[in-house]
Backbone as a printed PyTorch tensor [residue, N CA C, xyz], in Angstrom:
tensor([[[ 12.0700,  16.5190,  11.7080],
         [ 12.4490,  17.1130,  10.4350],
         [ 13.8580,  16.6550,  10.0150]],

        [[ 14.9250,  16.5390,  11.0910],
         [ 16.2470,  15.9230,  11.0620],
         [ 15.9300,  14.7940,  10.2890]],

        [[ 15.2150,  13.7350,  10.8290],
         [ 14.8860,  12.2860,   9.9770],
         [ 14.7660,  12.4650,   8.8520]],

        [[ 13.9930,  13.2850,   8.4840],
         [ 13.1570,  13.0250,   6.5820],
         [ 14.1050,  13.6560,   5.8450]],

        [[ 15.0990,  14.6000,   6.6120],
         [ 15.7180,  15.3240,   5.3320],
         [ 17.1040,  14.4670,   5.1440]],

        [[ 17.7070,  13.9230,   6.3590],
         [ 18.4480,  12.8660,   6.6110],
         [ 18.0320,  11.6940,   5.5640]],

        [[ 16.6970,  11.0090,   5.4420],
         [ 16.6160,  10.6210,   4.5140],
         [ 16.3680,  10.6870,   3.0650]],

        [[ 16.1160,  11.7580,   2.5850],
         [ 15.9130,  12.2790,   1.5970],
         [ 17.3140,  12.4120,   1.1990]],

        [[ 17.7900,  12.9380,   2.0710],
         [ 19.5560,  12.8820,   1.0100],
         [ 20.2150,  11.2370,   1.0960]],

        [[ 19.7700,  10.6570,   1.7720],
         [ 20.4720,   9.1470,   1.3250],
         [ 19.6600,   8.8520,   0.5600]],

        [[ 18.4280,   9.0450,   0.1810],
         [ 17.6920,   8.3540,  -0.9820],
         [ 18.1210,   8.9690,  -2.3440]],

        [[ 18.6760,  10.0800,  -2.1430],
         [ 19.6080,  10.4580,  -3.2460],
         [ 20.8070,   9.8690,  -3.8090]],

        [[ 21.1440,   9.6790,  -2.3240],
         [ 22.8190,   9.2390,  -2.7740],
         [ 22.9030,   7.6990,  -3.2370]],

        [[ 21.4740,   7.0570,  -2.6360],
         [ 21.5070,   5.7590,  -3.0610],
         [ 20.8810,   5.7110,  -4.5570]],

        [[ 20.4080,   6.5470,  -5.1740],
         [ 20.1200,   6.6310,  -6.2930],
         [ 21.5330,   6.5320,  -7.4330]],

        [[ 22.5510,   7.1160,  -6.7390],
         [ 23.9430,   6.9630,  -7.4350],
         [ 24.5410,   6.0160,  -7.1310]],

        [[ 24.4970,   5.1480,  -5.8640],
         [ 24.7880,   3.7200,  -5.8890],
         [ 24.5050,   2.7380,  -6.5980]],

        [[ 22.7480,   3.0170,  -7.2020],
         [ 22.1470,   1.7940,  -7.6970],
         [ 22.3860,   2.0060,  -8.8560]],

        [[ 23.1200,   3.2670,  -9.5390],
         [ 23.0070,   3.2400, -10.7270],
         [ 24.8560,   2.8470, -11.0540]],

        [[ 25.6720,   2.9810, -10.2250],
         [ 26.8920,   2.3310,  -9.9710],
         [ 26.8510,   0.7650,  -9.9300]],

        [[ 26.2890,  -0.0910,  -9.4540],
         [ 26.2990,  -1.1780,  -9.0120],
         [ 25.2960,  -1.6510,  -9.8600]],

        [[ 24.7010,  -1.1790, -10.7000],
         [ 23.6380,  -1.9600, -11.7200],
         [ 24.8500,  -2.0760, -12.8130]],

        [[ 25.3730,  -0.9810, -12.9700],
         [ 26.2370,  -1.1910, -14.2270],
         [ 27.2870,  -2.2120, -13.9200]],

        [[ 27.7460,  -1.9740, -12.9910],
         [ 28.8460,  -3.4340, -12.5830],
         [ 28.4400,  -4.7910, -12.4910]],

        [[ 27.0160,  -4.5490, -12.1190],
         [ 26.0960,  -6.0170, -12.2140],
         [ 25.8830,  -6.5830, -13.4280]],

        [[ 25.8190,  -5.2010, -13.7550],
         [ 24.9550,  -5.6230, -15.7490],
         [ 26.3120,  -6.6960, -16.6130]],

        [[ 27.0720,  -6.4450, -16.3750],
         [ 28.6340,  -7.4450, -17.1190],
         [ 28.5730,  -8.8600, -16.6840]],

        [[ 27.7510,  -9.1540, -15.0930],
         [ 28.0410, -10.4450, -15.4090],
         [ 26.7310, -11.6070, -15.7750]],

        [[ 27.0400, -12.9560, -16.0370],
         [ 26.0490, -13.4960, -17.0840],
         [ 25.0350, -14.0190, -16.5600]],

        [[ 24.6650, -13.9940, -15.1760],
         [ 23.6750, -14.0860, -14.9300],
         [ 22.6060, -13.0430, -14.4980]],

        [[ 22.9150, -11.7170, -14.8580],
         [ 22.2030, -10.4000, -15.1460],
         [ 20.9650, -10.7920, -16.0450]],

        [[ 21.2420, -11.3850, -17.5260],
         [ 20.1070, -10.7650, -18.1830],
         [ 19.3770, -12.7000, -17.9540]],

        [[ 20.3110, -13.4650, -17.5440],
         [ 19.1120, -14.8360, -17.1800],
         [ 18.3810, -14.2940, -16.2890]],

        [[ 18.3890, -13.9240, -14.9700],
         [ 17.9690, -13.9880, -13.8380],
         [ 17.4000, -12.9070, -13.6320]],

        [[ 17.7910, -11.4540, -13.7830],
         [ 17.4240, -10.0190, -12.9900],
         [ 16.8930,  -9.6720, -13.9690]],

        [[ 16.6770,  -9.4790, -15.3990],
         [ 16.3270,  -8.6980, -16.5790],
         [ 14.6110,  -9.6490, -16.5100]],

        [[ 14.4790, -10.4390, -15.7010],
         [ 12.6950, -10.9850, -15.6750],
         [ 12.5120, -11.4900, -14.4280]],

        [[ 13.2060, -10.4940, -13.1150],
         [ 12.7370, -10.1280, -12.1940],
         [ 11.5260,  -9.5360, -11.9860]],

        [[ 10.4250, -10.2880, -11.0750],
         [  9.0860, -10.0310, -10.7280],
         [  8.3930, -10.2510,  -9.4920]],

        [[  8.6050,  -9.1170,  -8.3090],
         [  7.8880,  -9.6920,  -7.1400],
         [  6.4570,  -9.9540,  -7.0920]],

        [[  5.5150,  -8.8800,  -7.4690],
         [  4.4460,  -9.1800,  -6.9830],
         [  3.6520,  -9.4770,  -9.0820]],

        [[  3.1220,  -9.8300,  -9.1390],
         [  2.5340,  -9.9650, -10.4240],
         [  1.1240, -10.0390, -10.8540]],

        [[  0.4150, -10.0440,  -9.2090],
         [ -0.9480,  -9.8340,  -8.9180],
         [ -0.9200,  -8.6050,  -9.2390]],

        [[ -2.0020,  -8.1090,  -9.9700],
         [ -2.6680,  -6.4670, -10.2970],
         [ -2.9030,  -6.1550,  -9.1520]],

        [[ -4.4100,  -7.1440,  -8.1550],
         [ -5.0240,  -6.5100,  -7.3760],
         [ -4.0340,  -6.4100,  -6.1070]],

        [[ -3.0490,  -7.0460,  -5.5150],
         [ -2.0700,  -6.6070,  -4.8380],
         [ -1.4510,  -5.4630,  -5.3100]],

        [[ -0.9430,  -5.0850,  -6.3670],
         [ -0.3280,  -3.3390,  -7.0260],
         [ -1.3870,  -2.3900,  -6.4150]],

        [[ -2.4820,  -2.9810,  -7.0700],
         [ -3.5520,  -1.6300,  -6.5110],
         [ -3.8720,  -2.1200,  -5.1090]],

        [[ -3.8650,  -2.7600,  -4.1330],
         [ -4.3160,  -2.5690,  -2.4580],
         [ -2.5340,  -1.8070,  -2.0220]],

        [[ -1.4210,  -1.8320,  -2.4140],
         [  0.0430,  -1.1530,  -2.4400],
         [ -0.5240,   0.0070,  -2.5950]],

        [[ -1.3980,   0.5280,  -3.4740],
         [ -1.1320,   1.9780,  -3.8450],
         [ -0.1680,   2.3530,  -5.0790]],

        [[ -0.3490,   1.3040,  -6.0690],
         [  0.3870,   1.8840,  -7.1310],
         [  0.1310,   2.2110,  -8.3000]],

        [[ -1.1750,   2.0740,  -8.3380],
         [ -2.0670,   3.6860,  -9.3550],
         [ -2.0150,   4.3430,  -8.5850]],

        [[ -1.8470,   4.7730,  -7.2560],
         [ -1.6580,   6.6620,  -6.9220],
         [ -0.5410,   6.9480,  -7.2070]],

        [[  0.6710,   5.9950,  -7.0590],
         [  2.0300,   6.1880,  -7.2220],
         [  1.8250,   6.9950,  -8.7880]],

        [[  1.4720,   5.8820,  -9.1310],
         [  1.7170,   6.1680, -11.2250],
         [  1.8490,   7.8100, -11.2730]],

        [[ -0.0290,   7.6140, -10.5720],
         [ -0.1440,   9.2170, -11.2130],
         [  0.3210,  10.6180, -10.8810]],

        [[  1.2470,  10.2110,  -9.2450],
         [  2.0220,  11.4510,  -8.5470],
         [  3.3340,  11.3010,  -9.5090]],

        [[  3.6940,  10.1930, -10.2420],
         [  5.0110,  10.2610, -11.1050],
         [  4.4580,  10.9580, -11.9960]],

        [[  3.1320,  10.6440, -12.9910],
         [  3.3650,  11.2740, -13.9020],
         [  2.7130,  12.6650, -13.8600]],

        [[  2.1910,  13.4930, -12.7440],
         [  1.9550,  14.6960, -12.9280],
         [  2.8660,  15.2300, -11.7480]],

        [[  4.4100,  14.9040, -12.1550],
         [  5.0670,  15.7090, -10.9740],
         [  5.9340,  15.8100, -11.7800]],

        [[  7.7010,  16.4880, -10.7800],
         [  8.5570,  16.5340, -12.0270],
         [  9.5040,  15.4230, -11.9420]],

        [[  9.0640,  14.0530, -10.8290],
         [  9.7660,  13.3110, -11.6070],
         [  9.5550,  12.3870, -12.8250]],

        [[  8.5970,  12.9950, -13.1640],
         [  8.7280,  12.1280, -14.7500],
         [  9.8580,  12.4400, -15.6500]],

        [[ 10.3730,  13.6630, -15.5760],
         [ 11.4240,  14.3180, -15.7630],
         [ 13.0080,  13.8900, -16.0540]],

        [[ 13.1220,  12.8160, -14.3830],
         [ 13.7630,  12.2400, -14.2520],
         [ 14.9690,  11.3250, -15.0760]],

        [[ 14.3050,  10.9700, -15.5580],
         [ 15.0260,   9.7880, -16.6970],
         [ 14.6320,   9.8570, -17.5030]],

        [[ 15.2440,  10.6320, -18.6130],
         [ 14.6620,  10.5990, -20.1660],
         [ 14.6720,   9.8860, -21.0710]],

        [[ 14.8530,   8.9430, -20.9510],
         [ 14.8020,   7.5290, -21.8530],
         [ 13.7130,   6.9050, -21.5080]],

        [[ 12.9180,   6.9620, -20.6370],
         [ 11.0350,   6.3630, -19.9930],
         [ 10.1080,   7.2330, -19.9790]],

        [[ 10.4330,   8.6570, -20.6370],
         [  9.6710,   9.6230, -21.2970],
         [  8.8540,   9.1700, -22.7440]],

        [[  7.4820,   8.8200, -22.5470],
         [  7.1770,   8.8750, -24.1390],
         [  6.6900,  10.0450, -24.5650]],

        [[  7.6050,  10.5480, -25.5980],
         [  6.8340,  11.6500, -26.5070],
         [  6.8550,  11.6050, -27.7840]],

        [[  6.2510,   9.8840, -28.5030],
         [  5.9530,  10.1950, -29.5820],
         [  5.0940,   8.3010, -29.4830]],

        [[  4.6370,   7.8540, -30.4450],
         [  4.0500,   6.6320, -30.2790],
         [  5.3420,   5.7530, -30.5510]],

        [[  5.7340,   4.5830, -29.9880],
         [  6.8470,   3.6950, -29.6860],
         [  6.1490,   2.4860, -31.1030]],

        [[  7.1960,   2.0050, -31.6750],
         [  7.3060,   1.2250, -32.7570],
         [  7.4820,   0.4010, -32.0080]],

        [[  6.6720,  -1.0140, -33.0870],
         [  7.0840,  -2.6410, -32.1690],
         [  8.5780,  -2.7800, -32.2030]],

        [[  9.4260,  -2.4680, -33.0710],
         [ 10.9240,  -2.6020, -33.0650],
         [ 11.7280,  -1.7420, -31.6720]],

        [[ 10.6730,  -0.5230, -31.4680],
         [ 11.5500,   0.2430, -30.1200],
         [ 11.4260,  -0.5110, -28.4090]],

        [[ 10.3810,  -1.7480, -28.7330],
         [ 10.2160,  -2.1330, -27.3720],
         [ 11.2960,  -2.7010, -26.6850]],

        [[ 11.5830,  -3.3570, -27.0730],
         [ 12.8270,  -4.2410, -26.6940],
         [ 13.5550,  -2.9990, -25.7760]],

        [[ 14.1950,  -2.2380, -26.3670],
         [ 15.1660,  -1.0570, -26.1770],
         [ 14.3520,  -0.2500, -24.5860]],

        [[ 13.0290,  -0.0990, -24.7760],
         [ 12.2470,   0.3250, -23.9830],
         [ 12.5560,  -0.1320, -22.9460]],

        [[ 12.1130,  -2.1370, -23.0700],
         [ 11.9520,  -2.4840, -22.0800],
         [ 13.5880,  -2.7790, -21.3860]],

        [[ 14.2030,  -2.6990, -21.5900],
         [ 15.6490,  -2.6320, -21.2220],
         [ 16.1980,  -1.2540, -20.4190]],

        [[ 15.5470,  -0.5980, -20.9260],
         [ 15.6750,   1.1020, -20.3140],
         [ 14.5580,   0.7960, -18.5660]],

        [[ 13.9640,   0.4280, -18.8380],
         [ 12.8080,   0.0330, -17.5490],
         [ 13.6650,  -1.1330, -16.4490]],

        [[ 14.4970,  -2.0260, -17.5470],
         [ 15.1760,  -3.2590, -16.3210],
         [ 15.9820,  -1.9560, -15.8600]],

        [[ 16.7510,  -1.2840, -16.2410],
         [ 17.7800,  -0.4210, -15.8160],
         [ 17.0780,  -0.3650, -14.6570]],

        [[ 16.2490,   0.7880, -15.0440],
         [ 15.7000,   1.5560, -13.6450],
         [ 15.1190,   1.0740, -12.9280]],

        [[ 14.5670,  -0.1730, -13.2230],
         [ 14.0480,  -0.8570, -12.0020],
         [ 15.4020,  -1.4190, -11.2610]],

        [[ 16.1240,  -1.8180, -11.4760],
         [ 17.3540,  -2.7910, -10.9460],
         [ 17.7710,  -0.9500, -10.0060]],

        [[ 18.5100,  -0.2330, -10.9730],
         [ 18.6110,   0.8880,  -9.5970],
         [ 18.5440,   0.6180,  -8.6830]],

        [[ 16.7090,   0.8390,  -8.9970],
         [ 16.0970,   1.2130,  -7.8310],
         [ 16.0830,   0.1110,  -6.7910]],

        [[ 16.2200,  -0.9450,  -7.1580],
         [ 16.4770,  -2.5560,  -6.0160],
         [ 18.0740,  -2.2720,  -5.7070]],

        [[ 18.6990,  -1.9300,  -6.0050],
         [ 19.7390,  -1.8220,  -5.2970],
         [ 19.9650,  -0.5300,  -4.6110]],

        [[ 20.0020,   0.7410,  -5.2890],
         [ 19.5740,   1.3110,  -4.3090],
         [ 18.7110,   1.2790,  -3.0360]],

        [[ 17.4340,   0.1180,  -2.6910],
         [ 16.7970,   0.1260,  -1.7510],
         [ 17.7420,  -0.7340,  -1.3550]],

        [[ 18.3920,  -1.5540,  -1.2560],
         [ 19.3720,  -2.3510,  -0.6320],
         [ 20.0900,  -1.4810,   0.5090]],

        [[ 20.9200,  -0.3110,  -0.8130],
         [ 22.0120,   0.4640,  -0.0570],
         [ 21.6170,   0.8360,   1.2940]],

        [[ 20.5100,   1.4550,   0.7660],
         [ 19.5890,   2.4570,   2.3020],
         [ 19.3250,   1.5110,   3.0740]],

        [[ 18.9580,   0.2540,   2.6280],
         [ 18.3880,  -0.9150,   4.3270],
         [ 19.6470,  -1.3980,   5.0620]],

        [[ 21.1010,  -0.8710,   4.5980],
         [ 21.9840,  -0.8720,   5.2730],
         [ 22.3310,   0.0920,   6.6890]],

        [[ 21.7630,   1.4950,   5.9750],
         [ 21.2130,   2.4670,   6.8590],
         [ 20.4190,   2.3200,   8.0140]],

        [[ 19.1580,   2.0390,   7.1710],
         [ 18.0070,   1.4110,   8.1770],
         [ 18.5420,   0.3950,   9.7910]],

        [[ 19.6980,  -0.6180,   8.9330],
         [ 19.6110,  -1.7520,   9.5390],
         [ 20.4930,  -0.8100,  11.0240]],

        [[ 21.5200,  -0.1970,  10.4710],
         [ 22.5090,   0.6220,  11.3610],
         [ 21.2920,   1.3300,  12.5310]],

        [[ 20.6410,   1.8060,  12.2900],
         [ 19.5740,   2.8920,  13.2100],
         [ 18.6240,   1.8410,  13.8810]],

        [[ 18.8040,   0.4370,  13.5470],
         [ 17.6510,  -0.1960,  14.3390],
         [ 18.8650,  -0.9720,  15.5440]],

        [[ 20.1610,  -1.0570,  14.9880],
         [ 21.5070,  -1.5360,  15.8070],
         [ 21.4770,  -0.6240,  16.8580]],

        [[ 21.3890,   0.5360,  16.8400],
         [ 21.7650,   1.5870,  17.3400],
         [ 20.4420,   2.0550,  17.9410]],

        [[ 19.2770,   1.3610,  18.1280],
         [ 17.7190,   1.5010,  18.5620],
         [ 17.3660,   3.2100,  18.8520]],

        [[ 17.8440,   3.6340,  17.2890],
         [ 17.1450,   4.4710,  16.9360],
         [ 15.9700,   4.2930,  15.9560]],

        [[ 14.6120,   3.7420,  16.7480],
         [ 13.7790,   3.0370,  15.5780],
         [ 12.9790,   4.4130,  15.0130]],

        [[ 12.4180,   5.6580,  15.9600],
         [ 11.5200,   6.4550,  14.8780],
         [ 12.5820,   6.5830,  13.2030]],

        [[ 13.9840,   6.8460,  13.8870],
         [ 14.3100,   7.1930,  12.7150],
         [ 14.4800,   6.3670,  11.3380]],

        [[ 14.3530,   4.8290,  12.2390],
         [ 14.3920,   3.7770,  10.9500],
         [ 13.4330,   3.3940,  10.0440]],

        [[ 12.4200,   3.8760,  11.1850],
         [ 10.5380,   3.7070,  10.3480],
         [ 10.9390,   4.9410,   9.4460]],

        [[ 11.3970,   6.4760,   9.8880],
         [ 11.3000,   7.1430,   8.7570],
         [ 11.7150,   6.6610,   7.4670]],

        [[ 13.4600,   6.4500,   7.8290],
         [ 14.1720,   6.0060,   6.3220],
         [ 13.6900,   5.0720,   5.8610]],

        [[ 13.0650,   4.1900,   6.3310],
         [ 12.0590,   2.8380,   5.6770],
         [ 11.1330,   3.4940,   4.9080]],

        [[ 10.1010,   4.4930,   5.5580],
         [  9.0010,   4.9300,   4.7280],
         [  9.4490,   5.7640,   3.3520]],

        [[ 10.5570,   6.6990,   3.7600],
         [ 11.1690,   7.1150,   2.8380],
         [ 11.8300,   6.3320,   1.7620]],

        [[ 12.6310,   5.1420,   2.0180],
         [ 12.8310,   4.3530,   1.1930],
         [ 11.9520,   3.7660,   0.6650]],

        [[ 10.9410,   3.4610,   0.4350],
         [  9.4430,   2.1610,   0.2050],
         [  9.2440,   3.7260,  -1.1160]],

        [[  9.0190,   4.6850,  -0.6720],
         [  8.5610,   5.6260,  -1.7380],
         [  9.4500,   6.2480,  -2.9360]],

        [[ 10.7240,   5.9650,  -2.5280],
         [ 11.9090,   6.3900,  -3.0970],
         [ 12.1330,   5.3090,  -4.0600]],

        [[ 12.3600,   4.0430,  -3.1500],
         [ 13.2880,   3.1810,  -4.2550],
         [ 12.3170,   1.6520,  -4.6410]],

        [[ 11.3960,   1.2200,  -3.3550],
         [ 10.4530,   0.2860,  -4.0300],
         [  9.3520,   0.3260,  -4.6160]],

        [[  8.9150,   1.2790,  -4.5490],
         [  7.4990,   1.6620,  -5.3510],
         [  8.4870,   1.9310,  -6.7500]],

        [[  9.0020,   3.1220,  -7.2570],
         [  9.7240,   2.9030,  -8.3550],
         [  9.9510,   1.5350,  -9.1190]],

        [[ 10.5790,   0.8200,  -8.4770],
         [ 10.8090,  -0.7130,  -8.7450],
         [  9.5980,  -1.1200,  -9.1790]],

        [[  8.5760,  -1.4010,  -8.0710],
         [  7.4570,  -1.9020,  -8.6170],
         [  6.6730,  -1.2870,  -9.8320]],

        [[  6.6850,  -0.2770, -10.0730],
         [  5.8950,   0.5930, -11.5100],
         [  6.5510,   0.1860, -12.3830]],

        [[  7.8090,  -0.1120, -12.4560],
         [  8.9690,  -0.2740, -13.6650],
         [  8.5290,  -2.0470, -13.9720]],

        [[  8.4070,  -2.7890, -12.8400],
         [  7.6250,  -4.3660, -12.8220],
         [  6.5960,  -4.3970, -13.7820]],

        [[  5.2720,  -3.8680, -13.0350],
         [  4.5760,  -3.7400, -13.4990],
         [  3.7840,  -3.1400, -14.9200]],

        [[  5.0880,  -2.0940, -15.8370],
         [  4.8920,  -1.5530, -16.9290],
         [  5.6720,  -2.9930, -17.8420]],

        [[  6.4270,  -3.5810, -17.0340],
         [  7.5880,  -4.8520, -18.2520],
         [  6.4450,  -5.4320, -18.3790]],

        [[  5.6820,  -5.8520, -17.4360],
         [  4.8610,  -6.9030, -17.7000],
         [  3.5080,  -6.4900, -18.5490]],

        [[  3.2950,  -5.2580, -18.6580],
         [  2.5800,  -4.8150, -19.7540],
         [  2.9030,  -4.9950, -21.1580]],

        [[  4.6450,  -4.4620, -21.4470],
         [  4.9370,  -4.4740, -22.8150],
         [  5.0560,  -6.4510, -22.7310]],

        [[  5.3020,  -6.8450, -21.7900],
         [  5.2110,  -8.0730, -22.0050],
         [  4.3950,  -8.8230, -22.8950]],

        [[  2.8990,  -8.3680, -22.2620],
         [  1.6370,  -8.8520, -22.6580],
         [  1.5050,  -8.6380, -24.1630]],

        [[  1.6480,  -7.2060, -24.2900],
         [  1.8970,  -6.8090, -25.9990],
         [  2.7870,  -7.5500, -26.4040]],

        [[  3.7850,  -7.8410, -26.4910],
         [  4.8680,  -8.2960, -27.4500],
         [  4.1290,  -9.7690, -26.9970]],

        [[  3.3220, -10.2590, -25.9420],
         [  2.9520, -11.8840, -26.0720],
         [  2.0040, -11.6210, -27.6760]],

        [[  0.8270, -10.8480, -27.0590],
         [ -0.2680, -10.4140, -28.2630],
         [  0.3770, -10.3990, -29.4770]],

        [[  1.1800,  -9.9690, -29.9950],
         [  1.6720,  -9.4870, -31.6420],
         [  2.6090, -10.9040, -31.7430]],

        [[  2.7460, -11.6760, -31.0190],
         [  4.1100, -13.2080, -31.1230],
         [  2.4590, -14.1970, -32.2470]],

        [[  1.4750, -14.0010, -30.8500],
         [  0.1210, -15.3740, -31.4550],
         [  0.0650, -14.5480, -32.7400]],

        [[ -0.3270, -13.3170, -32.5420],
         [ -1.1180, -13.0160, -34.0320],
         [ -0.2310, -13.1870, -34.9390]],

        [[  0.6650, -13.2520, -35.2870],
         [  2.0010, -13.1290, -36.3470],
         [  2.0820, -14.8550, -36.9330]],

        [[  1.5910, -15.5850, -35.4220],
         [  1.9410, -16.8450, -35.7190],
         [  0.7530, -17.8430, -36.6850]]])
């Protein structure tokens, strides 16, 4: 029980790291070349053998949908609001990659120190905390992606 709650509060605190260190990241110029169309996995059927339609739907019928109110939709989004959208999504995905960073510093300390149950915990805890997040936030860019590809041909 020591482990999970141990990690549960660094997955907190790394939540205020990543959102520290995204903003310091965000100033320099290879932020929006390089990290703003960051994409690990881009296979669907890899998302879903991950488990990230169960993810989706424990986000969206829990209270962290809550979370960040700027990735709340409560009204239908205009083609002009995507952009803005999808920029609100690099945010939180980037966070959340740096925040999982912070914590595998943790991790790395407890496997130095061959305390491994506790590193598998903060690992598992981290994977649910800060990379699955990441990946949903991936995987929704590359949705509005597809739309804003769709409305580029038809326009053209």
């Amino acid at each position: 029980m020591y482990y999970l709650s141990f990690s549960l509060s660094i997955a907190c605190i790394s939540w205020l790291v990543g959102i520290i260190v995204n903003s310091v990241v965000s100033k320099a110029p290879f932020y929006k070349a390089r990290l703003y169309h960051l994409n690990f996995i881009s296979n669907e059927k890899v998302n879903r053998l991950l488990g990230l339609g169960m993810f989706k739907w424990l986000i969206l019928h829990s209270f962290f949908k809550y979370l960040n109110p700027k990735l709340s939709i409560h009204k239908r989004i205009s083609v002009s609001e995507l952009g803005d959208y999808r920029l609100e999504m690099t945010k939180a995905e980037l966070n959340h990659l740096f925040a999982f960073a912070f914590m595998a510093i943790f991790i790395g300390i407890k496997i130095f120190q061959q305390h491994y149950l506790f590193a598998v915990t903060m690992l598992l805890v981290n994977i649910l905390m800060n990379l699955f997040p990441s990946l949903l936030q991936q995987q929704n860019k590359r949705r509005i992606d597809q739309y804003l590809h769709i409305l580029k041909q038809r326009s053209s």
